[in-house]
GURO-462797 format. One record per residue (C-alpha): residue in one letter; y, x, z. Coordinates in steps of 0.5 Angstrom, whole numbers, padded with zeros to 4 digits, always signed. Each point is the difference from the previous one (the first is absolute). Layout:
AYXZ...
//
This chain:
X-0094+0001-0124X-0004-0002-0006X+0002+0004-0008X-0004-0006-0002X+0004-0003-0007X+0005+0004-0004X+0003+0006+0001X+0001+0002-0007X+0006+0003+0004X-0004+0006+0004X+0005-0003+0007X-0004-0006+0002X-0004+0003+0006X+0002+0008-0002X+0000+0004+0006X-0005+0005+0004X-0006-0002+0003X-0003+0005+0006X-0006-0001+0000X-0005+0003+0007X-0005+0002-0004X-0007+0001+0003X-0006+0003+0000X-0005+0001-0006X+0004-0002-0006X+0005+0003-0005X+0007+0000-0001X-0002-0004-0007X-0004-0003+0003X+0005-0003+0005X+0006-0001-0006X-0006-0004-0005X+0000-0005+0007X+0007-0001+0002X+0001-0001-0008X-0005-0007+0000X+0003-0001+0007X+0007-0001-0002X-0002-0002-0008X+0003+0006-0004X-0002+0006-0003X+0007+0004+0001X-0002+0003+0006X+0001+0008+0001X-0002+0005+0005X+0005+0006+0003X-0007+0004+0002X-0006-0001+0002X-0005+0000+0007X-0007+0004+0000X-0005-0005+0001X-0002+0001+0006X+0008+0001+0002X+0003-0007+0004X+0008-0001+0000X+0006-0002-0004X+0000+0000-0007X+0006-0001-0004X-0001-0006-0006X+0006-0002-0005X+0000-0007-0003X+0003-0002-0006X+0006+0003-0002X+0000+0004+0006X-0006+0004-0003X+0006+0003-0002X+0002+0003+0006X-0007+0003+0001X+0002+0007-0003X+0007+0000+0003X-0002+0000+0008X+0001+0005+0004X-0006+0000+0004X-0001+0008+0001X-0001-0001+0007X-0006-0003+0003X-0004-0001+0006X-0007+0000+0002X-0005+0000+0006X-0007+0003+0000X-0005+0003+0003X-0002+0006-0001X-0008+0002+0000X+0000+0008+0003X-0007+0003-0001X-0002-0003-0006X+0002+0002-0008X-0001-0005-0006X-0001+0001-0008X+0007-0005+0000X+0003+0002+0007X-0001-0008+0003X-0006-0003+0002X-0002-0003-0007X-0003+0008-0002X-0005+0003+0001X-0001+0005+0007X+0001+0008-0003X-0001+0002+0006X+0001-0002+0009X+0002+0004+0005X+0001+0000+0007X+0008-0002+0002X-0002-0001+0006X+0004+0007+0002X+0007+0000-0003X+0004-0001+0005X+0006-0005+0000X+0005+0006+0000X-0003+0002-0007X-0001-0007-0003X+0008+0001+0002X+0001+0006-0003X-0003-0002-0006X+0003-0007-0001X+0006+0004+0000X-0001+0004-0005X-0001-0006-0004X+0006-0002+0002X+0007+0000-0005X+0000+0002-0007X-0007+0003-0002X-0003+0002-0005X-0006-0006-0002X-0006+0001-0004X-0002-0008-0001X-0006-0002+0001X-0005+0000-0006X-0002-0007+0000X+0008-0002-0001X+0004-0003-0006X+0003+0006-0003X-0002+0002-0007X-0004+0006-0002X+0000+0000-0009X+0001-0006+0000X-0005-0003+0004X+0001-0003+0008X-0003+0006+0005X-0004-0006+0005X-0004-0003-0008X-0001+0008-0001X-0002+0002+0007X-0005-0006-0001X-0002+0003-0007X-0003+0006+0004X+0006+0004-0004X+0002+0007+0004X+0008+0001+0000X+0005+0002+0005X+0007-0004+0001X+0006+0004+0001X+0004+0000+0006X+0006-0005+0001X+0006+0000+0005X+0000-0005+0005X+0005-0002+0005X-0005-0002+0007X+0007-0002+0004X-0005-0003+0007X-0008+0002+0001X+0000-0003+0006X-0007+0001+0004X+0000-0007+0004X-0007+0000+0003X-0008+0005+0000X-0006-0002+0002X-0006+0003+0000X-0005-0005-0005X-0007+0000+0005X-0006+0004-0002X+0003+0003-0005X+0004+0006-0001X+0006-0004-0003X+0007-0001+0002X+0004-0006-0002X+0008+0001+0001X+0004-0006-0002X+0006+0003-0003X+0007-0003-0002X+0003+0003-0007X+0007-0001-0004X+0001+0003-0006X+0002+0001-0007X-0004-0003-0006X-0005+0004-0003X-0002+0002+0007X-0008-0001+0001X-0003-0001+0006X-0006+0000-0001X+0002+0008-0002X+0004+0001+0007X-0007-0002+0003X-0004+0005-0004X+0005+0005+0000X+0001-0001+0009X-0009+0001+0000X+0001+0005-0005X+0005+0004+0006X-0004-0002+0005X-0006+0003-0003X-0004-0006+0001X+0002-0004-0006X+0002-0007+0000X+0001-0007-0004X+0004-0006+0000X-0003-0006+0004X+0005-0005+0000X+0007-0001-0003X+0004-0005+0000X+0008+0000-0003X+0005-0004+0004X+0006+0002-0004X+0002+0002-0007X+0007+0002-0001X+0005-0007+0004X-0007-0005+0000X-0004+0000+0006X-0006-0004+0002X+0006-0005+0002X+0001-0002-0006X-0008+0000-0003X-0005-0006+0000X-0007+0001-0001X-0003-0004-0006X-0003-0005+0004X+0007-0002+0003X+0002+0000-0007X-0005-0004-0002X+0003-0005+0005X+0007+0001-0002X+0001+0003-0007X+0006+0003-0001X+0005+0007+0000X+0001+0003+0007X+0008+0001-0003X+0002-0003-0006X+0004+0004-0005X+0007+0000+0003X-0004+0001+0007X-0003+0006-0003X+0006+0004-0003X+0003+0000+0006X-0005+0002+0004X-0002+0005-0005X+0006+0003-0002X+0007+0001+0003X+0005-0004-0003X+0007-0002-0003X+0004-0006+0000X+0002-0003-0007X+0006-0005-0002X-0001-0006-0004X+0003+0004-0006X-0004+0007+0001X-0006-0004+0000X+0000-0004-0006X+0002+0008-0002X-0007+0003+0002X-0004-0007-0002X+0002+0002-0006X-0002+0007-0001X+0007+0003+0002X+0002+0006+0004X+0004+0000+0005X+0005+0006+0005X-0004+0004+0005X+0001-0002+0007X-0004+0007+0003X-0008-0002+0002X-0004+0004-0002X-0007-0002-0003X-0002-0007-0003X+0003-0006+0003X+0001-0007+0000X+0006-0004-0002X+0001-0006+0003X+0004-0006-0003X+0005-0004+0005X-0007-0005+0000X-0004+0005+0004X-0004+0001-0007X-0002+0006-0003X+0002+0001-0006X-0002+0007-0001X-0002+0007+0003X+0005+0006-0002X+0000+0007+0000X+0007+0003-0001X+0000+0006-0004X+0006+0004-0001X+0007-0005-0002X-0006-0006-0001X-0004-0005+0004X-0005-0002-0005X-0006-0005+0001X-0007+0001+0000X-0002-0006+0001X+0003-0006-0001X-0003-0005+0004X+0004-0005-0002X+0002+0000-0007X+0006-0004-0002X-0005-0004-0004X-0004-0003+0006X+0006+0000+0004X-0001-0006+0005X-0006+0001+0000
//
């Protein structure tokens, strides 16, 4: 689907793009290329990937740009691997080596132990090279500055940190586990690769790390930009997007001209946002119910663009 032509409507071409992104390029950059390939400058991220991290990435495209701020992508999934034996300046195989051990000796029953006690909800110091801001300025551009500062603890949510597979790297003291992670956002990987090597007493580092969902989206539904180079075009239109992302609630013909207009309407008892669907199967706009009222936060469909 092209966006090429008129779309003064912000509707024509709306929807999200998950995109598999792939090594060595930044999430900006990822989004400066999909807005040449679809032709359109509205085009929006719902977080970003490191650089050297591959995996979904969730885009908003026209109006649903809109949307991005709304999703509830709290919970996330990735797969890594962990370099016991060797501890870095960034916690990942782009820093620089403060110090290697033999991790030869930690036994599998500790790796376990360990792995464990980084399970559930925990309290996270984020990695240094992160996006958190420190005075106003990102952590990774002070830390690249040479600037000395310590990041506070978070809490964050590891609800699965599973150890798939350890193999010994050959001539080296180095172990590499492969790992599965579901969590919360704002947890960091590459500090619960640190955080594991620093238990073990031998440090470690991130080596590889891919996400393969974030909040309902999978790998299922992305597309690298080469495919999308192919075949331009959003992975779920607007409508698709709201019902994917949210849960929903089915309008009458009269409650949605009401909500196109700006309207509240009774509430029906679902909790958070969610969209509301005319009897079309459009989306009209996503509610959110508060005390007597279902008012809108966005309406995707304004009365204006009705038909579109």
């Amino acid at each position: 689907m092209s966006s090429r032509g008129k779309l003064s409507s912000g509707l024509v071409g709306a929807g999200l793009l998950i995109v598999d992104k792939g090594p060595g390029v930044t999430s900006h950059d990822v989004v400066a290329s999909c807005r040449k390939l679809l032709h359109t400058r509205k085009v929006g991220h719902a977080g970003t990937l490191d650089p050297m991290a591959t995996g979904v990435l969730v885009l908003g495209i026209e109006r649903a740009t809109k949307m991005l701020g709304l999703l509830a992508l709290t919970t996330k999934e990735y797969t890594a691997t962990i370099r016991l034996g060797r501890s870095t300046t960034t916690d990942d195989a782009e820093g620089e080596t403060i110090a290697d051990a033999s991790a030869h000796e930690a036994s599998d029953s500790a790796l376990r132990e360990q792995i464990a006690l980084l399970s559930g909800d925990i309290e996270q110091i984020p990695a240094s090279v992160s996006a958190i801001k420190v005075d106003g300025q990102r952590a990774h551009k002070l830390i690249r500055a040479g600037e000395e500062f310590t990041l506070p603890a978070r809490k964050v949510s590891v609800t699965r940190f599973d150890l798939l597979a350890r193999r010994d790297v050959p001539n080296t003291g180095f172990v590499d586990l492969d790992v599965d992670v579901e969590c919360s956002s704002g947890t960091y990987i590459r500090a619960l690769a640190r955080d594991l090597g620093a238990a073990l007493g031998v440090g470690g580092h991130l080596t590889v790390l891919r996400r393969t969902r974030v909040g309902p989206f999978t790998l299922e539904h992305a597309r690298t930009l080469d495919q999308l180079a192919e075949n331009p075009g959003v992975s779920l239109d607007i409508d698709e997007a709201a019902r994917t992302a949210f849960p929903h609630r089915q309008l009458d013909a009269e409650e949605a001209e009401s909500v196109s207009q700006g309207r509240w309407l009774d509430p029906v008892g679902i909790d958070g946002v969610y969209a509301a669907i005319d009897p079309s199967g459009h989306t009209i706009a996503l509610l959110q119910e508060k005390g007597k009222r279902a008012s809108s936060v966005l309406v995707v469909r304004p009365a204006t663009l009705r038909g579109c």
